[in-house]
ZAMARGU-4260 file (C-alpha; in steps of 0.2 Angstrom, whole numbers, plus 5000, padded with zeros to 4 digits):
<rodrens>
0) 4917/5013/5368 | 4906/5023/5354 | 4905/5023/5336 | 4917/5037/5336 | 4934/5028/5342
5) 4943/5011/5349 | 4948/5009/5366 | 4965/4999/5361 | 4965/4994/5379 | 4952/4981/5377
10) 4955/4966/5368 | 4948/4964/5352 | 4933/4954/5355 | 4929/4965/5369 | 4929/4980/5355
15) 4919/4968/5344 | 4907/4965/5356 | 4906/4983/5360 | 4902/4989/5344 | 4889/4975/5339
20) 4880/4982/5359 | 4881/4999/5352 | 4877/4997/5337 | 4860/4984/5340 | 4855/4999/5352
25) 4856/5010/5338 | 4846/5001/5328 | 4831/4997/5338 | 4830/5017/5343 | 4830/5020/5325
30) 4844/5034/5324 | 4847/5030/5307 | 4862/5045/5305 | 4871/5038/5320 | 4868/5019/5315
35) 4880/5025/5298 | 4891/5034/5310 | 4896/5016/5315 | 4906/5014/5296 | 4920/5022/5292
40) 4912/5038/5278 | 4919/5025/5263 | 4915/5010/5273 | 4906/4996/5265 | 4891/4984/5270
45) 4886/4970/5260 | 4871/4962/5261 | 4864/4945/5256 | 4844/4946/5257 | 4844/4947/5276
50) 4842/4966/5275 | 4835/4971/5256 | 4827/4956/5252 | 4841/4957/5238 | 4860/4955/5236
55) 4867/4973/5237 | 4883/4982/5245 | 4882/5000/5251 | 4896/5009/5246 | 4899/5023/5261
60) 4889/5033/5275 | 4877/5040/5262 | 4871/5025/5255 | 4870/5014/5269 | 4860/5029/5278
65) 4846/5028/5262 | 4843/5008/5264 | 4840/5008/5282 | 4831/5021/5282 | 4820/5011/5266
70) 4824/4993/5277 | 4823/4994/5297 | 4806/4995/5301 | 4802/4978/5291 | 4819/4972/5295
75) 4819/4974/5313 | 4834/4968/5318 | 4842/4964/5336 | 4851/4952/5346 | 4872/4956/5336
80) 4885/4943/5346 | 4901/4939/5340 | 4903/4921/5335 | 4921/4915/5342 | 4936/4925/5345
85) 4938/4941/5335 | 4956/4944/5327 | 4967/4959/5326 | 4982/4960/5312 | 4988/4974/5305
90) 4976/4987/5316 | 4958/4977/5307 | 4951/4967/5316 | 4941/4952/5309 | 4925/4944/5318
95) 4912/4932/5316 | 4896/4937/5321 | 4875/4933/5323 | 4859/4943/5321 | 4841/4939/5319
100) 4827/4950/5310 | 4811/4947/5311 | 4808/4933/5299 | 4824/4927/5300 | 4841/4923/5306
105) 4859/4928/5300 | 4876/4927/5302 | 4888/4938/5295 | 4907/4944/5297 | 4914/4964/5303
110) 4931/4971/5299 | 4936/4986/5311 | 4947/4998/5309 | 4952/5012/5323 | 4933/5008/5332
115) 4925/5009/5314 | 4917/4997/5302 | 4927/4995/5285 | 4917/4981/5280 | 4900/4973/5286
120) 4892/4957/5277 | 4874/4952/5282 | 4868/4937/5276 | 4851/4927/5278 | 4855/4908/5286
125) 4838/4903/5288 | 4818/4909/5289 | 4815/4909/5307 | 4798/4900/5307 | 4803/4889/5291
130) 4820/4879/5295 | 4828/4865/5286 | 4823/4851/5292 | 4839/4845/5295 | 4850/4840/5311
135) 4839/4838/5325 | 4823/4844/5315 | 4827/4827/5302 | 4815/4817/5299 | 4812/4799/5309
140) 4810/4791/5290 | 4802/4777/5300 | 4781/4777/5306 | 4780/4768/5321 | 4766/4762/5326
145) 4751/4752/5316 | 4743/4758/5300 | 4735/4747/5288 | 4735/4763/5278 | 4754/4766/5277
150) 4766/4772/5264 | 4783/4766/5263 | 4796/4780/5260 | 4798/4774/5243 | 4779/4774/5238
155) 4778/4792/5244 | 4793/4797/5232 | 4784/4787/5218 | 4769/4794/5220 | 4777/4815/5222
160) 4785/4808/5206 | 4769/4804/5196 | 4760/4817/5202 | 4771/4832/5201 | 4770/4842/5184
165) 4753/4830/5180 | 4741/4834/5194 | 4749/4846/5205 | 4762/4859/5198 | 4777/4865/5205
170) 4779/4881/5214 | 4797/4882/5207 | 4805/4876/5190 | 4823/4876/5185 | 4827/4876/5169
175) 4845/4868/5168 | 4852/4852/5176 | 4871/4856/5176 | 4880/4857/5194 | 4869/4875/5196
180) 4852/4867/5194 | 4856/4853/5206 | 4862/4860/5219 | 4849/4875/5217 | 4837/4860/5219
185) 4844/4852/5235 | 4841/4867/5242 | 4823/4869/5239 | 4820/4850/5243 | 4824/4855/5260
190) 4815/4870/5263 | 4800/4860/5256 | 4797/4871/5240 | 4790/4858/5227 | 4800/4861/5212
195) 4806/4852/5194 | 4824/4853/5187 | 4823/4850/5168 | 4838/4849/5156 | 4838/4842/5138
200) 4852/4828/5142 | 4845/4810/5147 | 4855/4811/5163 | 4860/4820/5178 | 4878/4823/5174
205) 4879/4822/5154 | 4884/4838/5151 | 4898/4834/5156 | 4903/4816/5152 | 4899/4822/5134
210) 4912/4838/5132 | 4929/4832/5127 | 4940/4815/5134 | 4953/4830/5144 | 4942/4838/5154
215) 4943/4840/5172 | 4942/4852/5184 | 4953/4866/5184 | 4949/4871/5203 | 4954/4862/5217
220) 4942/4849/5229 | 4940/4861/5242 | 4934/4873/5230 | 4921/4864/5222 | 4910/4853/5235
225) 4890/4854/5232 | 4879/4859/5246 | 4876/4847/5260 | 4885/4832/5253 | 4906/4838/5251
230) 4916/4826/5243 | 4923/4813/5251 | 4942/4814/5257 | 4951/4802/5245 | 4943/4813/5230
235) 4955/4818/5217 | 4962/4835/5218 | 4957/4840/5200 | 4941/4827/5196 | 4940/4822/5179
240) 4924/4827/5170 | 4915/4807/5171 | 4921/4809/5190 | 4909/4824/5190 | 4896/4817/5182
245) 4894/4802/5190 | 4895/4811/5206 | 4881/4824/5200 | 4871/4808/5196 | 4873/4801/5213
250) 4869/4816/5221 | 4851/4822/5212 | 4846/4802/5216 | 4852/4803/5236 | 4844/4820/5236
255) 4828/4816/5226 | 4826/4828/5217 | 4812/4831/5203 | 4824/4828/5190 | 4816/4827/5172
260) 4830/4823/5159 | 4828/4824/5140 | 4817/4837/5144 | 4816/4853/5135 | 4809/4870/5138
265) 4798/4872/5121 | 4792/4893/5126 | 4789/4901/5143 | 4778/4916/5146 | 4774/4926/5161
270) 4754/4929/5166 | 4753/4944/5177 | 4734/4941/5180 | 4737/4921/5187 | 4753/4928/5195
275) 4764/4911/5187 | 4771/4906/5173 | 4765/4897/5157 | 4781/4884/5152 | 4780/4870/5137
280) 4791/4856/5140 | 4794/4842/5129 | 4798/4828/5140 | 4804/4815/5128 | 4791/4819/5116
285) 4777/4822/5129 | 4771/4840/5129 | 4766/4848/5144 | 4761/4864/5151 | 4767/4868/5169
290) 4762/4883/5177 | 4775/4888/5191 | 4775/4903/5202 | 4796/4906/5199 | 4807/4903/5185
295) 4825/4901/5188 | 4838/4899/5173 | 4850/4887/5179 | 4860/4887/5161 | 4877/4891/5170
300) 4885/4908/5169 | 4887/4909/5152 | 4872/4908/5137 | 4872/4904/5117 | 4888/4899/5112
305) 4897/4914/5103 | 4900/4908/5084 | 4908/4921/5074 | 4901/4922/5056 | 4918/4923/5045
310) 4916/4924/5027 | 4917/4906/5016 | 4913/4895/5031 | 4901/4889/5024 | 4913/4883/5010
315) 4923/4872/5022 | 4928/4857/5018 | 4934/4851/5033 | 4923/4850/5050 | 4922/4865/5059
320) 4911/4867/5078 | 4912/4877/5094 | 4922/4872/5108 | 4907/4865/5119 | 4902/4851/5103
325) 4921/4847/5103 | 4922/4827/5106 | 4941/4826/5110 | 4957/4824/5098 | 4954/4805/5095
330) 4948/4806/5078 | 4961/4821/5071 | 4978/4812/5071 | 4989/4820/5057 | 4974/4833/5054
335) 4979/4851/5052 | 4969/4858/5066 | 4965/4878/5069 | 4960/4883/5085 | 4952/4902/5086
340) 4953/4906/5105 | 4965/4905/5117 | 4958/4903/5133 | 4954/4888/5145 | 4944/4880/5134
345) 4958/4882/5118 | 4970/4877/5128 | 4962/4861/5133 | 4956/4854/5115 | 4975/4863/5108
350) 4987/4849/5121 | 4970/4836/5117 | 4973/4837/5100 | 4992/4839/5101 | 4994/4824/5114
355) 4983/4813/5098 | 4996/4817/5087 | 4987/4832/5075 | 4994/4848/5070 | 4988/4861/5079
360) 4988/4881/5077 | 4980/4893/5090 | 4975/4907/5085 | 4976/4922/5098 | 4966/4936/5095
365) 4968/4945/5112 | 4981/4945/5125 | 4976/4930/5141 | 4979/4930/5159 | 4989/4913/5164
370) 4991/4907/5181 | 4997/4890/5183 | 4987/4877/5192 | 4998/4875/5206 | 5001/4891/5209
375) 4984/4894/5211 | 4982/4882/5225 | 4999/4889/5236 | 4996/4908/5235 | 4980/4913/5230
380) 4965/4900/5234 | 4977/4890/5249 | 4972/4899/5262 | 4953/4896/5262 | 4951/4880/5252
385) 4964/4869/5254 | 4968/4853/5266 | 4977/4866/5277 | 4962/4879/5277 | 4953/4861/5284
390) 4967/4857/5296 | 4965/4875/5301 | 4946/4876/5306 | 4944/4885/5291 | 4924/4877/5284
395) 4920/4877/5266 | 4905/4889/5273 | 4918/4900/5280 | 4928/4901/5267 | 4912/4906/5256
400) 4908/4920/5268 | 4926/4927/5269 | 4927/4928/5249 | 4911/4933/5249 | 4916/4946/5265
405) 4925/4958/5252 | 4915/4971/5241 | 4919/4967/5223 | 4926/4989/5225 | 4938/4984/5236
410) 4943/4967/5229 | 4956/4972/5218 | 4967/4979/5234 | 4968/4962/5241 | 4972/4953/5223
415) 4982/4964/5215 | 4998/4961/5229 | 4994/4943/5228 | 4998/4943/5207 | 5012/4953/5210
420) 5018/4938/5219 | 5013/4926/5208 | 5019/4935/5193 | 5037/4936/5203 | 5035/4917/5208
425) 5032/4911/5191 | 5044/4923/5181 | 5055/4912/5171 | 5037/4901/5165 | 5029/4919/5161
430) 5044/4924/5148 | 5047/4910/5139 | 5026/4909/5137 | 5031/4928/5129 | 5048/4923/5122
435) 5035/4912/5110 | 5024/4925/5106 | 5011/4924/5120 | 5002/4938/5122 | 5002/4938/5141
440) 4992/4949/5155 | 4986/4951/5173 | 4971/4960/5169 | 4970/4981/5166 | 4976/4984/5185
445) 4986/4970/5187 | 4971/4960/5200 | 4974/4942/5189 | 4960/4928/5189 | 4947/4931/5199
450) 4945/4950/5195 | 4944/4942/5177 | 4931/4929/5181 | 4920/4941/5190 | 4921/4956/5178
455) 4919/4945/5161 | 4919/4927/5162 | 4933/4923/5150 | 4950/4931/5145 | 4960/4918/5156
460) 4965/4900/5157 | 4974/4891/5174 | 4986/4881/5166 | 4987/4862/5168 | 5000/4858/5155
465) 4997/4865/5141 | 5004/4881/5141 | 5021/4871/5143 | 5016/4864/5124 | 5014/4884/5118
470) 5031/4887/5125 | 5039/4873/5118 | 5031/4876/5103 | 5024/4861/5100 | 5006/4871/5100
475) 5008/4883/5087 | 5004/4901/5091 | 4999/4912/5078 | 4995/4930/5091 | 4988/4946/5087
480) 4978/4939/5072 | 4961/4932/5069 | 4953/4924/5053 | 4950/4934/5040 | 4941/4923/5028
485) 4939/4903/5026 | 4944/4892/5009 | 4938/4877/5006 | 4952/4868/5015 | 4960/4881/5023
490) 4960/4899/5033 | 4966/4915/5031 | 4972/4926/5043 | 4972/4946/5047 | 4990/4946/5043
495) 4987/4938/5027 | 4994/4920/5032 | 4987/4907/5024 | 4986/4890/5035 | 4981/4874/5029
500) 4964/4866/5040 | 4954/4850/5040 | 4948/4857/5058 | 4942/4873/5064 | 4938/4874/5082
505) 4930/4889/5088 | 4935/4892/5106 | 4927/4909/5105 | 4915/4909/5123 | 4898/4912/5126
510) 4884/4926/5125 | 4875/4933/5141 | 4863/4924/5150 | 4850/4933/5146 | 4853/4925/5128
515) 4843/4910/5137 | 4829/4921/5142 | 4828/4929/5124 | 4826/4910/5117 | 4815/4904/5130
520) 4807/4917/5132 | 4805/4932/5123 | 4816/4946/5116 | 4806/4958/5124 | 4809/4951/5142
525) 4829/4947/5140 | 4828/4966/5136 | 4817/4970/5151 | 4830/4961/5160 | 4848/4966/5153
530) 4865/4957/5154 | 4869/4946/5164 | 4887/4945/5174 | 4899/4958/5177 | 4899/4972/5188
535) 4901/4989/5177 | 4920/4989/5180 | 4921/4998/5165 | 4936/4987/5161 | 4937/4976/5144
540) 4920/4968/5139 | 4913/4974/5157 | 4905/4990/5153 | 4900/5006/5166 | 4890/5012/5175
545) 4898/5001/5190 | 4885/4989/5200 | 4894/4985/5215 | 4886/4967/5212 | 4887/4956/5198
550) 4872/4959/5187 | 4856/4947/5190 | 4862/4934/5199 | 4854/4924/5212 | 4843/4940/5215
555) 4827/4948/5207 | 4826/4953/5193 | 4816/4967/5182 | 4802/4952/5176 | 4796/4946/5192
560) 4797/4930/5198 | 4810/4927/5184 | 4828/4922/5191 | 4848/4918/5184 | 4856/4905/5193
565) 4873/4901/5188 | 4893/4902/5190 | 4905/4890/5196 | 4904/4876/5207 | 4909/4887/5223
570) 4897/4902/5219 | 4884/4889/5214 | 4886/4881/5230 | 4887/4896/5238 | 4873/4907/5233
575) 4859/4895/5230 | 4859/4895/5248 | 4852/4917/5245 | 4841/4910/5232 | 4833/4896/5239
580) 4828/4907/5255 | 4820/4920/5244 | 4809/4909/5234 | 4805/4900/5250 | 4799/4917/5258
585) 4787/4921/5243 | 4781/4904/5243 | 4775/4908/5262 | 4769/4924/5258 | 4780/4933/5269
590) 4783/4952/5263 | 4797/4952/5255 | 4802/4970/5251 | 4816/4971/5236 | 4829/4989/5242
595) 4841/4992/5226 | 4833/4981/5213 | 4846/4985/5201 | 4842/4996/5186 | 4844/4989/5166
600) 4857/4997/5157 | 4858/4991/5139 | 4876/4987/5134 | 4886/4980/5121
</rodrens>
């Protein structure tokens, strides 16, 4: 076989395996035209650091050609096998396959179609001369053996403890110790990177056990694990929000992390002559001046809360906070309660407050995608993270690398059928949400919940109840409107309505990320830097030009040695595993050269 056709003769592992011989020979002889010859002309490969030392998809022949020809000779990759059996449906076939460089190992998955490659992802598993010192490299934790000298396990951790951030500083600090900075720590812990997470709360987990009494998660189990530690089996499907923080607790003790809560970052700035950063922490009233070589902002995906100024709130009478200060409907029985939002997070307080006996109005300024929880599991997340995928064979860590298999160009193809589905599946639930006023979508071309998530962070909620209460009408809905101005004890609306309000709750989202970096920071670097999220989609709040990647994350940036960390608990998981390894290669000293390093566009 060649680069130029199938033989459908062979099975398809044979044709895999063909391919990947080809293909590796092609590489080493440096033929860089016939190496792109092996994608279709639109074909697609994504890389995940192992290649561009970045996380980047070439989009067709053209652009695959221009980063190997700026990648192979550091790259120098060889020895392609196909991991397991390949597939075939439909005319593609699917495979599994390895690959080493010369710094490091990789794994990574090929879709064929008629002898060609429609997609490729690369990714980086490991730095070949700096494993994890995990399975059969563990440690024996035990010195055998005499030494009047000797450290227990414990004293060694006390002693990291007291010295780390005093007398020897961090090569890494993580501001942000939600599920991101953890699990972003877990991974450098065991690639040996000395680092500190910081976060303002007192404890691992109090981000969470402080938002309101309802929340829980909206994904499933199988979705959500950490890295190296999963969730035990008898976990709820949906854990409640102390669930999760207890658990992030646990985990940041049995994973010893460097975790220093109520501990704020004060100002950070970069020194290009020291190469490392000046940070002040306040660490419960102690200033300090760490000077790490990188700086990731764990802060989630999102940054400031967004808090609309509207004329007269200052008048209020009543009490008024954004979504995340919201302590839970307890306190608001018979209170007249406005809502301005309707996505997760409105809904959530909206059934909270309602299920505590207040009166509450939401106010829906733009239309919302819905998919209901359930619904969710069976058709759209079932096959990869669910107790089947398990039964299946199906790893959480393969289940990452097949989401993470699909360039975010082509994604819409494989979710818009699925919503298709869903939204014939769920039909009857869909109109009377509309027959109440709802203003109802699937997203610009129909692609649903993750196309959402992925292009702009918001504009959705997965309903675990309370769209059932804006049906019925027992949330009241007030669509198409927002506030135009505030009394003292009530608000009025674009339409003119007036309604009365002891609470105004502002489900209105979050700014960028980079708002983080502006704060702690400066202006001038969030700037240098751009937005963070999205992809250029040039769909609502997801501005051109297009990306192909989602801006900033888990990669470098345009201020050195400056990263963004964040997402939900499955990108979290996943891509700290990206980010970890390229902080651990600059640590070493290895050369690290950065193809693509996406450009700043300044949008609105």
């Amino acid at each position: 076989m060649t680069a130029q056709k199938s033989d459908h003769t062979l099975s398809a592992s044979q044709q895999v395996t063909n391919w990947l011989q080809d293909f590796d020979q092609t590489l080493r002889t440096k033929n860089i035209d016939k190496a792109a010859e092996f994608f279709e002309k639109e074909g697609y490969w994504r890389d995940l650091v192992s290649f561009t030392w970045n996380i980047k998809t070439l989009e067709g022949q053209d652009e695959i050609k221009d980063m190997l020809s700026h990648t192979l000779e550091t790259t120098e990759p060889y020895d392609w096998q196909l991991d397991g059996d390949a597939v075939e449906n439909d005319g593609i076939i699917e495979a599994w396959i390895s690959f080493k460089t010369k710094v490091s190992k990789g794994y990574g998955h090929l879709r064929l179609r008629n002898g060609k490659a429609w997609t490729l992802l690369t990714t980086m598993t490991e730095l070949t001369d700096f494993p994890e010192k995990r399975k059969k490299l563990r440690s024996k934790g035990a010195e055998h053996g005499a030494d009047p000298n000797r450290l227990t396990w414990q004293e060694k951790r006390e002693l990291e403890e007291k010295n780390l951030g005093y007398s020897e500083q961090p090569y890494c600090l993580v501001i942000g110790g939600g599920q991101g900075g953890i699990g972003l720590g877990a991974r450098l812990r065991q690639l040996e990177v000395p680092t500190i997470v910081i976060d303002k709360q007192p404890r691992p987990g109090d981000t969470w056990r402080n938002r309101y009494k309802s929340l829980c998660l909206h994904d499933p189990v199988w979705y959500d694990h950490m890295p190296y530690l999963p969730f035990p089996d008898n976990w709820p499907v949906f854990t409640p929000k102390d669930k999760v923080g207890d658990w992030l607790e646990m985990y940041t003790k049995i994973m010893e992390l460097n975790y220093w809560g109520s501990t704020e970052c004060v100002s950070a700035a970069f020194d290009e002559e020291l190469q490392q950063w000046n940070v002040e922490v306040d660490r419960a009233g102690e200033r300090l001046l760490l000077h790490p070589k990188q700086l990731v902002l764990a802060t989630g995906m999102s940054g400031l809360p967004n808090i609309p100024e509207i004329k007269g709130a200052k008048d209020f009478a009543g009490e008024q906070h954004h979504s995340s200060q919201h302590p839970g409907g307890e306190a608001y029985r018979d209170k007249k309660c406005i809502v301005l939002g309707a996505n997760n997070s409105a809904h959530d307080i909206c059934a909270a407050l309602w299920e505590n006996g207040a009166d509450v109005t939401m106010i829906q300024r733009s239309s919302t995608h819905i998919i209901k929880s359930n619904t969710l599991i069976d058709e759209v997340l079932g096959s990869l993270y669910s107790e089947e995928a398990v039964e299946n064979g199906i790893t959480t860590y393969k289940a990452d690398l097949t989401f993470g298999s699909i360039p975010f160009k082509i994604m819409p193809e494989f979710h818009e059928p699925v919503y298709r589905k869903v939204a014939e599946i769920d039909a009857d639930f869909y109109k009377r949400l509309t027959d109440a006023g709802f203003m109802l979508d699937f997203g610009e071309d129909h692609t649903g919940l993750f196309m959402k998530y992925l292009r702009r962070g918001s504009g959705y909620y997965i309903d675990v109840g309370a769209s059932e209460l804006v049906a019925e009408g027992k949330i009241k809905l007030k669509p198409n409107v927002s506030i135009d101005h505030i009394k003292p004890k009530s608000v009025v609306l674009t339409d003119g309505t007036e309604l009365e309000a002891d609470l105004i709750v502002y489900a209105t989202g979050f700014g960028s990320m980079n708002g983080w970096a502006a704060k702690i920071i400066s202006q001038e670097v969030a700037d240098k830097v751009g937005k963070c999220w999205g992809m250029g989609s040039d769909t609502a709040k997801d501005s051109g030009p297009w990306e192909g990647e989602l801006r900033n994350m888990w990669k470098p940036t345009q201020q050195e040695a400056l990263w963004f960390h964040g997402g939900n608990l499955h990108q979290s998981r996943h891509y700290s595993q990206y980010l970890s390894l390229q902080i651990k290669a600059r640590m070493e000293g290895l050369e690290t050269p950065v193809y693509g390093l996406q450009e700043v566009h300044h949008l609105e």
